[in-house]
Backbone as JSON, one array per atom type, in Angstrom:
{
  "sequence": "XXXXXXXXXXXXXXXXXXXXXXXXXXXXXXXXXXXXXXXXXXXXXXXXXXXXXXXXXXXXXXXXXXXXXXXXXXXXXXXXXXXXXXXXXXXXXXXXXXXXXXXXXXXXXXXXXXXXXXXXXXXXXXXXXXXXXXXXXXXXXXXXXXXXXXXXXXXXXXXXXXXXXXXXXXXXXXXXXXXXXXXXXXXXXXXXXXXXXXXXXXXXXXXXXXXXXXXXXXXXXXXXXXXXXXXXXXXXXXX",
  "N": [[19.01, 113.63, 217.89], [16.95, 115.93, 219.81], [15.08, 118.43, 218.46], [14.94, 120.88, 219.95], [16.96, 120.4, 222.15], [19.04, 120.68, 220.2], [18.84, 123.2, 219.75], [19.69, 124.73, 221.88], [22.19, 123.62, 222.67], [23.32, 124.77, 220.47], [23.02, 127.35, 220.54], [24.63, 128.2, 222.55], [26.88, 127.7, 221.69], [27.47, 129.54, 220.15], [27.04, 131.73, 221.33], [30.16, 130.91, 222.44], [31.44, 131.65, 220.56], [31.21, 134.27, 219.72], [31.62, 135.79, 221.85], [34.05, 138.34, 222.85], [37.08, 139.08, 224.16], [39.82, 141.57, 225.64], [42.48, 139.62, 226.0], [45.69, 139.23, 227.27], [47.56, 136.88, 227.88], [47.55, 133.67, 228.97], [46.25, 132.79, 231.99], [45.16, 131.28, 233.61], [45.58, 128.42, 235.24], [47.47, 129.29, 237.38], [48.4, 130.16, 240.68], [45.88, 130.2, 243.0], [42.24, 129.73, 243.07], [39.14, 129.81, 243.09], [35.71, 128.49, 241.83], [32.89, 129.04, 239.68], [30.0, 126.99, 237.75], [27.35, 127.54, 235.46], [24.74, 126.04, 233.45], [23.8, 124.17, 230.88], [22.59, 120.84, 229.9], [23.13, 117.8, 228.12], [22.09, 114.7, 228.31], [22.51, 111.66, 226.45], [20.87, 108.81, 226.49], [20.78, 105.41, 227.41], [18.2, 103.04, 225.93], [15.44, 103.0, 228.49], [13.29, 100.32, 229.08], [10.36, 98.91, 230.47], [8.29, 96.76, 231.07], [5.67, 97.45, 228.74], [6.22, 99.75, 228.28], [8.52, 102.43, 227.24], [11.33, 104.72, 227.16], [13.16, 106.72, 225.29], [15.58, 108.53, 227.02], [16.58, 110.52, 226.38], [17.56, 113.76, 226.53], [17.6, 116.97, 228.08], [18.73, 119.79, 230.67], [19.29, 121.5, 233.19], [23.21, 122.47, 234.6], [24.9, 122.7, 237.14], [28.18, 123.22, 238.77], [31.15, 123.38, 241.0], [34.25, 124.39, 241.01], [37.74, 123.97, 242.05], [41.23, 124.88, 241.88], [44.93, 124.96, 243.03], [47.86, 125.49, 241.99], [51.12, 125.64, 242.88], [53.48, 127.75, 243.61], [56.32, 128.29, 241.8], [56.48, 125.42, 241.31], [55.92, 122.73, 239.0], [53.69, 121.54, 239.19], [49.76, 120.82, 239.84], [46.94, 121.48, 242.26], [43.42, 119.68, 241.45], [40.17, 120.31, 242.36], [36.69, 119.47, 241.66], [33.06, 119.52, 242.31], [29.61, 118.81, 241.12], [26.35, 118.54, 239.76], [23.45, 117.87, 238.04], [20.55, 117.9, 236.52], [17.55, 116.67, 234.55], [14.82, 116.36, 233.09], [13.46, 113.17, 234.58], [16.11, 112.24, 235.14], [19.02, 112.65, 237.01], [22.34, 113.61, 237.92], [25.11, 113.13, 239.84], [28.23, 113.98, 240.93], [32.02, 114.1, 241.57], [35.15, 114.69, 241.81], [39.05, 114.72, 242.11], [42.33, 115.44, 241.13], [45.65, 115.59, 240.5], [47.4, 117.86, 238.74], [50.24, 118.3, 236.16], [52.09, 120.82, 234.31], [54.05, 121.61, 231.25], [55.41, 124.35, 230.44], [55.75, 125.91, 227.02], [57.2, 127.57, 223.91], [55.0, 127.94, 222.02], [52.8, 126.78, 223.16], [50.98, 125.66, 226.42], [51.55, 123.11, 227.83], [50.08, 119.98, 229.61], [49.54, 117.32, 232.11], [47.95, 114.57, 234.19], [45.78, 113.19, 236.59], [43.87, 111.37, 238.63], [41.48, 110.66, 241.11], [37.86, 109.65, 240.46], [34.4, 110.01, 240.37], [30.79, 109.32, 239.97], [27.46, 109.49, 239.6], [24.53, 108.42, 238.07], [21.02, 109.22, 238.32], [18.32, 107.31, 237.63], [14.53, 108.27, 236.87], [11.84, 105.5, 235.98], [8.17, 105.02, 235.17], [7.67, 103.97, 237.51], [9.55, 102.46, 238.83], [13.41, 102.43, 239.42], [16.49, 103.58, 238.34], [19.84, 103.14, 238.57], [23.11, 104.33, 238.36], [26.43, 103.8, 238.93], [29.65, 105.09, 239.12], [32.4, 104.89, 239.79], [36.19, 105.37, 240.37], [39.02, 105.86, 238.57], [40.76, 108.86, 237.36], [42.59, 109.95, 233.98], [43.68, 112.61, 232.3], [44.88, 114.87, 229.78], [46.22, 118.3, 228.82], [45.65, 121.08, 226.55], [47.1, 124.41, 226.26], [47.04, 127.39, 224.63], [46.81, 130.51, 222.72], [44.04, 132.06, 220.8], [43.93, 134.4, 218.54], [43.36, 137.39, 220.46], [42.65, 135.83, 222.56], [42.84, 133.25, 225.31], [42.3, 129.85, 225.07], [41.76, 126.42, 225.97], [42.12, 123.27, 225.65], [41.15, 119.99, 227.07], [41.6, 116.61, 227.09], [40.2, 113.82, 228.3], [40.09, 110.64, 230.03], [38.72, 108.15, 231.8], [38.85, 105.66, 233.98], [36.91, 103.09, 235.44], [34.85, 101.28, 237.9], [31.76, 100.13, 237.58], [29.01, 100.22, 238.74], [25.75, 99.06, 238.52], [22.47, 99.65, 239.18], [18.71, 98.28, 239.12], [15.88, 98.89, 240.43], [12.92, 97.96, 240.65], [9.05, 98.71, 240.95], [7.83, 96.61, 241.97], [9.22, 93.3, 243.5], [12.58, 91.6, 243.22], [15.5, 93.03, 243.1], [17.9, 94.08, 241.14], [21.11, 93.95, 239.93], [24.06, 94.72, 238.83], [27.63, 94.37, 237.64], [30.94, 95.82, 236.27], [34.0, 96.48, 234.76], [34.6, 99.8, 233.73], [35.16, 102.41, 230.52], [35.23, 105.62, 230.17], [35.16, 108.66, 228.02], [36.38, 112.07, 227.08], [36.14, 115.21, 225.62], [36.73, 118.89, 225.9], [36.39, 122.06, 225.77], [37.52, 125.62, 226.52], [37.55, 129.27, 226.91], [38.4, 132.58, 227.21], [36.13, 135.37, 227.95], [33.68, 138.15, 227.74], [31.2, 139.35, 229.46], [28.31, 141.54, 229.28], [29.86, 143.21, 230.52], [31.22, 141.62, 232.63], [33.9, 139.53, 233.27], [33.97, 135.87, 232.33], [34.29, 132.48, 231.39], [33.66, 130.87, 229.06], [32.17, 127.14, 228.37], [32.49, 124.03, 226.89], [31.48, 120.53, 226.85], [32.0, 117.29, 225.66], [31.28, 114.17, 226.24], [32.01, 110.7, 226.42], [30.49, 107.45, 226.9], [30.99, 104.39, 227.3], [29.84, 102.37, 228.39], [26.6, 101.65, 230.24], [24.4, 100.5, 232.96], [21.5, 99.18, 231.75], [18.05, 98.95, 231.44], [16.05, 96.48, 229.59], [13.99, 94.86, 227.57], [13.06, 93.4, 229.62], [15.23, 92.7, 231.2], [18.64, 93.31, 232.85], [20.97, 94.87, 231.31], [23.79, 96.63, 229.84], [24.72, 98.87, 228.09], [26.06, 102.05, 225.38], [26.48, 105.32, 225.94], [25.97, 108.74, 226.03], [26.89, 112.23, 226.48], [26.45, 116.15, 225.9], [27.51, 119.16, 226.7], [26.97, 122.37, 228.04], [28.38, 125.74, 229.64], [28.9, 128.06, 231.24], [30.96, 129.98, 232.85], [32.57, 131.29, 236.14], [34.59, 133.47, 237.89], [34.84, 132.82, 241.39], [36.3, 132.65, 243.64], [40.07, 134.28, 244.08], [43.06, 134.97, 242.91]],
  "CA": [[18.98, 114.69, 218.89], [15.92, 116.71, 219.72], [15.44, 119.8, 217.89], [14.85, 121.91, 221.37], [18.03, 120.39, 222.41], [20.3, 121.17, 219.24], [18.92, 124.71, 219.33], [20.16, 125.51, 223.14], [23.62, 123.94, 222.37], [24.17, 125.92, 219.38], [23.01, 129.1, 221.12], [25.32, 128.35, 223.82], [28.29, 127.51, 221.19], [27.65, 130.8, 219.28], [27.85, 132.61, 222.33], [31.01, 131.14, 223.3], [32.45, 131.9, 219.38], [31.3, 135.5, 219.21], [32.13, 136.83, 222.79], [35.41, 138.18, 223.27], [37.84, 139.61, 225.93], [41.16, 141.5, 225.44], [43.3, 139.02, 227.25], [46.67, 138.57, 226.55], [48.07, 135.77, 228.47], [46.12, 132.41, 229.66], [47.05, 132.59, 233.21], [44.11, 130.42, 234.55], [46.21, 127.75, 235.89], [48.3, 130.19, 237.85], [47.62, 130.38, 241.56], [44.67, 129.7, 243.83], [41.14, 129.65, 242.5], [37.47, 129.33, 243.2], [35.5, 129.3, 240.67], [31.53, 127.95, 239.86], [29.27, 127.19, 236.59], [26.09, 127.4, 235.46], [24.78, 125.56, 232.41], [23.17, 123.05, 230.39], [23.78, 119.25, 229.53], [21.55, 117.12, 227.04], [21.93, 113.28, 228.06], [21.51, 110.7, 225.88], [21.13, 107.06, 227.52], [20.17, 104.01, 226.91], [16.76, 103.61, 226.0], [14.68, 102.29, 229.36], [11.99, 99.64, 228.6], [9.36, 98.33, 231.43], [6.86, 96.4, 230.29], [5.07, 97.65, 227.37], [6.16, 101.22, 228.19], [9.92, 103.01, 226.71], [11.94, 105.83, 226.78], [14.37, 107.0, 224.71], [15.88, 108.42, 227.63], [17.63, 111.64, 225.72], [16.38, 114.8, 227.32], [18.38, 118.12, 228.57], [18.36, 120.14, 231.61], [20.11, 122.29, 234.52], [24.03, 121.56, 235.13], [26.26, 123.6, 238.0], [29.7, 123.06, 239.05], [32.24, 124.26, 241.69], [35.24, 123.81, 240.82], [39.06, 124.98, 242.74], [42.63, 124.77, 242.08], [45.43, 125.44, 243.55], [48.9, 125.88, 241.78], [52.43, 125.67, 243.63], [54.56, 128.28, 243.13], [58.09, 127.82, 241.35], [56.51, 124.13, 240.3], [54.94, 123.11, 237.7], [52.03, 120.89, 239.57], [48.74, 121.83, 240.53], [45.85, 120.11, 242.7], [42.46, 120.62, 241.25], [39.09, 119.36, 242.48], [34.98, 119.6, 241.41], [31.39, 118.95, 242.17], [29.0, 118.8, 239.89], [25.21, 118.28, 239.96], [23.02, 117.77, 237.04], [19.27, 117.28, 236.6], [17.24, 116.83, 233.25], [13.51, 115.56, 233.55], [13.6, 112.11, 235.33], [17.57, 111.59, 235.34], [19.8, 113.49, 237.46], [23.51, 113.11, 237.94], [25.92, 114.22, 241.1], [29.9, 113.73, 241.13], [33.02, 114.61, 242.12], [36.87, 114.2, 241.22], [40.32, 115.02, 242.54], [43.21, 115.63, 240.3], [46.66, 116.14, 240.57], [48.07, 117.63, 237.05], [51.53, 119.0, 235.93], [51.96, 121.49, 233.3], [54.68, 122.16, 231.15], [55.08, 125.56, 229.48], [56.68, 125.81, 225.9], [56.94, 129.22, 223.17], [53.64, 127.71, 221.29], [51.71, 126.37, 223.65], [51.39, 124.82, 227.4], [50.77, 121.01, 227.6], [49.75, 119.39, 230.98], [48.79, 116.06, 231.94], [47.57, 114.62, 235.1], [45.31, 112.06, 237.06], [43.19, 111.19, 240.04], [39.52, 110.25, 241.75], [36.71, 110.14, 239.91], [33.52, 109.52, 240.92], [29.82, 110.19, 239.13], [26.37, 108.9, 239.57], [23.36, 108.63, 237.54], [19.98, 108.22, 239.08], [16.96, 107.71, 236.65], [13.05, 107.22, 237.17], [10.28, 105.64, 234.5], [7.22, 104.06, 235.19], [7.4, 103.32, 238.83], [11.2, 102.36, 238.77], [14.38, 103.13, 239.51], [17.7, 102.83, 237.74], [21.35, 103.39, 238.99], [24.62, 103.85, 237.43], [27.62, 104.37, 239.8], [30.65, 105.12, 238.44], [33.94, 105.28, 240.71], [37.22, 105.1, 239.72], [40.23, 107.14, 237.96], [40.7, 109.72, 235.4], [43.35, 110.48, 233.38], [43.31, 114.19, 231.61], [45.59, 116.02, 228.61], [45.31, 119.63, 228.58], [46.41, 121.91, 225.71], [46.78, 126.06, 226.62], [47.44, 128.18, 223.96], [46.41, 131.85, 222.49], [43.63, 132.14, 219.61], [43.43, 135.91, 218.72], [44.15, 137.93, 221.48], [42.0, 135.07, 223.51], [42.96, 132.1, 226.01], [41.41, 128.51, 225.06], [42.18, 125.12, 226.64], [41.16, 121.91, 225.2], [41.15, 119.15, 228.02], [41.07, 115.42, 226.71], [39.67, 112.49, 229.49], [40.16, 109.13, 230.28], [37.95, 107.72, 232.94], [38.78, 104.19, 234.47], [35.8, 103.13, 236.31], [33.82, 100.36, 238.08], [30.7, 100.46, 237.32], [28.11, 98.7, 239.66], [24.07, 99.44, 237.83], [21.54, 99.26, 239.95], [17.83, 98.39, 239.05], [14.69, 98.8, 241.73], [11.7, 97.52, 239.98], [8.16, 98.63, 241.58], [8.06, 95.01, 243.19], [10.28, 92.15, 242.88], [13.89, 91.46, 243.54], [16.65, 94.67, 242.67], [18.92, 93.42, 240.31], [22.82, 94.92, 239.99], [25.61, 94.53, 237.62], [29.28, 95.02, 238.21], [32.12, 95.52, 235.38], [34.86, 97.73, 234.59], [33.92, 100.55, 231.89], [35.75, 103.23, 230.5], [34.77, 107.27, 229.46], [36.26, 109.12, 227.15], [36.03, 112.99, 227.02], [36.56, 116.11, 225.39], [36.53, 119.94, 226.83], [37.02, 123.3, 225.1], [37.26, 126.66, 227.24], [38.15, 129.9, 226.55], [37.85, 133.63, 228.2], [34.98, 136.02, 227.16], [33.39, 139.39, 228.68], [29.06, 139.05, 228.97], [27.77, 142.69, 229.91], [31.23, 143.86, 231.64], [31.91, 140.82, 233.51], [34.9, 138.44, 233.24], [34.07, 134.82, 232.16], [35.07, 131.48, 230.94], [32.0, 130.01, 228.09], [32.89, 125.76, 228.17], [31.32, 123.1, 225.99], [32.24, 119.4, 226.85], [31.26, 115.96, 225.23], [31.98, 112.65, 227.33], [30.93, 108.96, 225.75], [30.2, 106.73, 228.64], [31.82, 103.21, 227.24], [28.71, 100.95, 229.16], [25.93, 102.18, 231.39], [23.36, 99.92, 233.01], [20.09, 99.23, 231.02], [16.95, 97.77, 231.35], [15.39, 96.3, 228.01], [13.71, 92.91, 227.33], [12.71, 92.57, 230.6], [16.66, 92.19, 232.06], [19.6, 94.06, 232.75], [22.13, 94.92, 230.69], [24.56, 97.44, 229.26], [24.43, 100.08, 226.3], [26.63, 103.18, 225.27], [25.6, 106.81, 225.74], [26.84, 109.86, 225.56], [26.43, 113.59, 227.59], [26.78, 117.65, 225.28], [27.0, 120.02, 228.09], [27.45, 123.75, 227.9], [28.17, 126.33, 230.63], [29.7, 129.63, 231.4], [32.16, 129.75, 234.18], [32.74, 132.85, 236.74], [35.81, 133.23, 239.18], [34.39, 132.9, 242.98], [37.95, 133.67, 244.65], [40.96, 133.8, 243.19], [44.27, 135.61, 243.03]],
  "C": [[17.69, 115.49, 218.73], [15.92, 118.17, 219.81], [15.51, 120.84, 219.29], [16.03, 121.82, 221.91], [19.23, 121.22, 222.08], [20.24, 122.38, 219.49], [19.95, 125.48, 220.91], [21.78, 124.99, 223.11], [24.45, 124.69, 221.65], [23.49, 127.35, 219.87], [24.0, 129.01, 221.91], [26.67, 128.23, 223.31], [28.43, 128.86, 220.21], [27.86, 131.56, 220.41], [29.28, 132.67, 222.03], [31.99, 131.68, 221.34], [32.27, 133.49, 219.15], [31.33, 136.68, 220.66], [33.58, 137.29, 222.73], [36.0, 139.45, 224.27], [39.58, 140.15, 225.47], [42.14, 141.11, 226.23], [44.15, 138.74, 226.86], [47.83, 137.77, 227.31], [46.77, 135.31, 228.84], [46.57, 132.1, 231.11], [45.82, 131.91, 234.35], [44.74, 129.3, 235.38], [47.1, 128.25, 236.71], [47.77, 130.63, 239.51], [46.77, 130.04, 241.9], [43.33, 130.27, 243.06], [39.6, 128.81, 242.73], [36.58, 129.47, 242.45], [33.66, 128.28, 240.25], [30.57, 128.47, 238.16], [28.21, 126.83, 236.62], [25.66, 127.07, 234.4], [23.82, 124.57, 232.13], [23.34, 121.86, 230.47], [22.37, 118.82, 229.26], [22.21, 115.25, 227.3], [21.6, 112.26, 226.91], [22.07, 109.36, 225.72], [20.69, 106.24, 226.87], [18.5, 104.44, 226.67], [16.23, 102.43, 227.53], [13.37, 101.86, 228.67], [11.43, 99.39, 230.53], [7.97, 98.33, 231.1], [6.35, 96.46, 228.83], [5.46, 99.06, 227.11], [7.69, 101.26, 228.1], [9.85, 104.49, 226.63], [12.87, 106.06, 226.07], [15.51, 107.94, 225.87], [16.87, 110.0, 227.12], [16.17, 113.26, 226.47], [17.49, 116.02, 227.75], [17.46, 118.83, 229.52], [19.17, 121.51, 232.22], [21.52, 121.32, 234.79], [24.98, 122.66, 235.85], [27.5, 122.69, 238.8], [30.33, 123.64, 239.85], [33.35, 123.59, 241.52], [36.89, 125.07, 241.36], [40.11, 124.02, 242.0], [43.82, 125.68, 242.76], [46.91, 124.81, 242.51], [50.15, 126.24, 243.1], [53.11, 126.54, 242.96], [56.09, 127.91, 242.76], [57.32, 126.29, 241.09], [55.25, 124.04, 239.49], [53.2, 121.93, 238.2], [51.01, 121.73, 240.75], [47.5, 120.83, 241.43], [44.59, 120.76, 242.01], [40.91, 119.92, 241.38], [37.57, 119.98, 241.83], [34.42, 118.68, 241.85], [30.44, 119.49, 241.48], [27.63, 118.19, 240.04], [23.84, 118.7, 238.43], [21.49, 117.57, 237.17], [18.24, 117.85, 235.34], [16.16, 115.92, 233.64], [13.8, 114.53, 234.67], [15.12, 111.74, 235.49], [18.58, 112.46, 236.15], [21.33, 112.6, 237.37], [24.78, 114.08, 238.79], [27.37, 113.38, 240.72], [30.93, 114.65, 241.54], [34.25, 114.24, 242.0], [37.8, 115.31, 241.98], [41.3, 114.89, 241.65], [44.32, 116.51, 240.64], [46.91, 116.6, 239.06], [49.65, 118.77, 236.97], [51.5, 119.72, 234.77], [53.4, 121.99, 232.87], [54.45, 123.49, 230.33], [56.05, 125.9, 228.18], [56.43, 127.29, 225.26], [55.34, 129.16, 222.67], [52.59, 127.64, 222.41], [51.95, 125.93, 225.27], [50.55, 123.57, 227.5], [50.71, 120.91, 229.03], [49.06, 117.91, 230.94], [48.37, 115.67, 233.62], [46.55, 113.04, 235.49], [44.83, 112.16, 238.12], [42.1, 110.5, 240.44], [38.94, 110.7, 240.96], [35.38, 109.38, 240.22], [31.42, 110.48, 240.45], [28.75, 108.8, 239.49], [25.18, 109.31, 238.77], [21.69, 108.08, 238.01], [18.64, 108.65, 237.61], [15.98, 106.69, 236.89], [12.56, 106.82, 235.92], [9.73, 104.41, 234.98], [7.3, 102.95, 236.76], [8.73, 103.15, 239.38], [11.92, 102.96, 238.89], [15.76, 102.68, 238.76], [19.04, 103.61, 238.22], [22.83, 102.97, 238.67], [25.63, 104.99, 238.85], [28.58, 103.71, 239.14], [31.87, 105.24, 239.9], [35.12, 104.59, 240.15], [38.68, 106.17, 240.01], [39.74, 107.89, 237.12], [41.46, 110.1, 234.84], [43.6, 111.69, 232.54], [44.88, 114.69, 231.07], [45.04, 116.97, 228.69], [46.44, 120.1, 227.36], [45.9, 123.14, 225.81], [47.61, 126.52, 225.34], [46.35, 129.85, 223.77], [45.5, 131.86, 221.17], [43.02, 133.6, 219.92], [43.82, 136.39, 220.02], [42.95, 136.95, 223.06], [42.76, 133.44, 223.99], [42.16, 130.96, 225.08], [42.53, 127.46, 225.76], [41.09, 124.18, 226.15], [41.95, 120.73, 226.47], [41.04, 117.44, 227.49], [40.75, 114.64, 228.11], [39.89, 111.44, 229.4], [39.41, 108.52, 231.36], [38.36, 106.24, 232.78], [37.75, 103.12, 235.71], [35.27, 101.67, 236.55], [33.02, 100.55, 238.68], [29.47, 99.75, 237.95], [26.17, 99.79, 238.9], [23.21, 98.94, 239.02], [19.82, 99.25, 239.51], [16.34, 97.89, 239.91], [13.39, 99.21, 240.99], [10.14, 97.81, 241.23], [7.59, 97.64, 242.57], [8.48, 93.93, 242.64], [11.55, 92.53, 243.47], [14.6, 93.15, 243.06], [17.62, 93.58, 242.17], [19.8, 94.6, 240.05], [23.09, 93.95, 238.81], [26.68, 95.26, 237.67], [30.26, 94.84, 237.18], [32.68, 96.71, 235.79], [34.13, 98.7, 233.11], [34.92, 101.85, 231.6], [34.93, 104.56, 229.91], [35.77, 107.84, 228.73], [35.55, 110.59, 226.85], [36.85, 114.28, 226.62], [36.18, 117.49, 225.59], [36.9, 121.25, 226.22], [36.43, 124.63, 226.32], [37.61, 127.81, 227.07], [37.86, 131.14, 227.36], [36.84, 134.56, 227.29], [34.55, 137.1, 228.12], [31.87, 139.33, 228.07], [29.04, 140.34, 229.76], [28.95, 142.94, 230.84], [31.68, 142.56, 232.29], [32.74, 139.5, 232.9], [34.31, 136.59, 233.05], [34.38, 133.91, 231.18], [33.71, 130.38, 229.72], [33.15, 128.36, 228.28], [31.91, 125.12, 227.11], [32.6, 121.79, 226.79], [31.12, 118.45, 226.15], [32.07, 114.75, 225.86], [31.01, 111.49, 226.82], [31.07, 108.13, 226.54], [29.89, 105.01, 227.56], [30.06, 102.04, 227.97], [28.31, 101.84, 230.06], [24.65, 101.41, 231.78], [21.98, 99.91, 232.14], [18.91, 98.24, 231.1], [16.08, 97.94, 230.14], [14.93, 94.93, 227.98], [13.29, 92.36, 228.63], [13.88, 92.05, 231.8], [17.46, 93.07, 231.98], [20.63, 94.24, 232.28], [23.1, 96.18, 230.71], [25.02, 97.98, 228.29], [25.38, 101.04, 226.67], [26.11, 104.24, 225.31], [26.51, 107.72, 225.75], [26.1, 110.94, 226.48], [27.03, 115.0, 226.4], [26.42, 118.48, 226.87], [27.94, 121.57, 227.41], [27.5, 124.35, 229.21], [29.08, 127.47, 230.44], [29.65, 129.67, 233.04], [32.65, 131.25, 234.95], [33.85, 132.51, 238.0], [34.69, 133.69, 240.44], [35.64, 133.7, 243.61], [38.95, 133.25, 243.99], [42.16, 135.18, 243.28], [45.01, 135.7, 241.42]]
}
């Protein structure tokens, strides 16, 4: 990881450990909600070759979010959708998901689980080229709500079920694809916090991305990577 990186995640994870908020219930899942983030995220991909020239392909950037739910009264399911737009030197990355999830509520804690659309793209340049990872699919999601200190958190686990079509558009020559299934796997911590008087939500997530197109050797293949993202989260509308 590159030191410029590490330093803006761990500023952004000390934030979220030394703000706090006297809140005593987690009533974020509760009702209608609009709600949008602003944040980081540090990629790190395959490495891209072409030619004689490589990247390591790891780099951090700009990442915002809108994200709604909506809660049914008297039941325990909720609908809850995002978009999401990313961009870090040469690689950006846009998506979007739908999710139904149910939540039960116990004395300790509330559990929820859930499922839906998922859908994420990665576009990245080097050296004349283009490379493309489309993801579409499912996602499967665990949540766990409980109380630490007189503060909310929610840890979120992921499942992504995806097929994965790569796309690579070489300066001249043919465009070469590749089509499998791949899976993601992701974890999500959130909690409530007060920055200069105002109400918000600090996040951190990490998501390991199972296969993602690559060009190396001259051909196309498929490598593992990984995404750290930070952000701090503000209610838009909400009840």
């Amino acid at each position: 990881m590159k030191l410029k990186t590490f330093k803006l995640l761990a500023g952004l994870a000390i934030a979220i450990a030394c703000c706090s908020a006297d809140v005593r219930q987690a009533a974020a899942v509760d009702g209608s909600e609009i709600s949008g983030s602003v944040g980081s995220w540090a990629p790190f991909l395959p490495t891209y070759e072409v030619g004689a020239a490589s990247d390591d392909q790891d780099d951090y950037g700009f990442l915002a979010r809108l994200r709604g739910h909506h809660r049914f009264d008297g039941y325990r399911t909720s609908i809850e959708g995002s978009i999401f737009y990313g961009d870090a030197g040469d690689t950006s990355l846009f998506g979007y998901e739908g999710l139904l999830r149910d939540t039960w509520e116990f004395s300790f804690a509330d559990l929820s689980a859930g499922g839906g659309f998922s859908q994420m793209t990665f576009d990245q340049d080097f050296a004349g080229t283009n490379l493309e990872n489309d993801y579409t699919g499912g996602k499967v999601v665990a949540g766990f709500e409980s109380m630490f200190g007189h503060r909310p958190f929610w840890i979120d686990f992921g499942l992504g079920l995806y097929d994965l079509n790569g796309t690579f558009t070489p300066a001249a020559g043919p465009v070469e694809t590749i089509d499998e299934f791949t899976t993601t796997y992701s974890v999500a911590l959130r909690t409530e916090a007060c920055f200069f008087g105002v109400a918000a939500r600090p996040m951190m997530k990490f998501e390991f991305l199972s296969d993602m197109a690559s060009y190396q050797n001259g051909q196309l293949g498929t490598d593992d990577g990984f995404i750290l993202s930070s952000a701090i989260e503000f209610r838009l509308v909400g009840r």
